[in-house]
N, C-alpha and C positions, 0 to 999 in steps of 0.2 A: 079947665083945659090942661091936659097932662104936656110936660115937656119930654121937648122931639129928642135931647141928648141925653136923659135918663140911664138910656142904653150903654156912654160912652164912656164907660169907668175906664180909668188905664189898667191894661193888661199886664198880669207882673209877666217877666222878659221870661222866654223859655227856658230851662235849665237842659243842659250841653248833656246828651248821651251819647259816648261812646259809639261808633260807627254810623252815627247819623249820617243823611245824606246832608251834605255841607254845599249843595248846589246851588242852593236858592237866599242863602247867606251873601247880605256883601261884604267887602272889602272890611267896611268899620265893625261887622258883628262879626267876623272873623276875629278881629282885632279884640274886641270885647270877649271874646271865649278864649281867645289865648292867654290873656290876661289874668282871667279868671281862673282856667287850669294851673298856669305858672301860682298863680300866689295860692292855689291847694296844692301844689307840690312840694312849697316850702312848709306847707302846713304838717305836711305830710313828714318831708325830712324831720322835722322839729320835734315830732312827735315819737318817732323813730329812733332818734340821736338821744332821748331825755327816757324812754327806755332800755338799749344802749346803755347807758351810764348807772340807769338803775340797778339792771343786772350784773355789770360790774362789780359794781359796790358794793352788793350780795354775796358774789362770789369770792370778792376778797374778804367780806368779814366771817363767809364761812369756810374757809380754806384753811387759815390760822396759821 
């Protein structure tokens, strides 16, 4: 006899695109997407900031 919940693997959670319709989201997955935006934003700055400083550092040692 085959089992009835086979079917019932967990779903990985959607990943958040950009002008989705946000209607049918609640309150807490709201909450879960902005969370997750904010800390790529910081991933974002960091990444930003530590090239930023590369190019700096280029530029002053090729300036002379």
């Amino acid at each position: 006899m085959s089992d009835p919940f086979a079917d019932e693997k967990p779903r990985p959670k959607p990943v958040h695109e950009i002008g989705q319709d946000l209607s049918l989201l609640s309150v807490g997955e709201l909450d879960e997407r902005i969370a997750l935006l904010k800390g790529e934003i910081e991933r974002l700055e960091a990444a930003r900031a530590a090239k930023a400083a590369s190019r700096e550092a280029a530029n002053a040692f090729f300036k002379r």
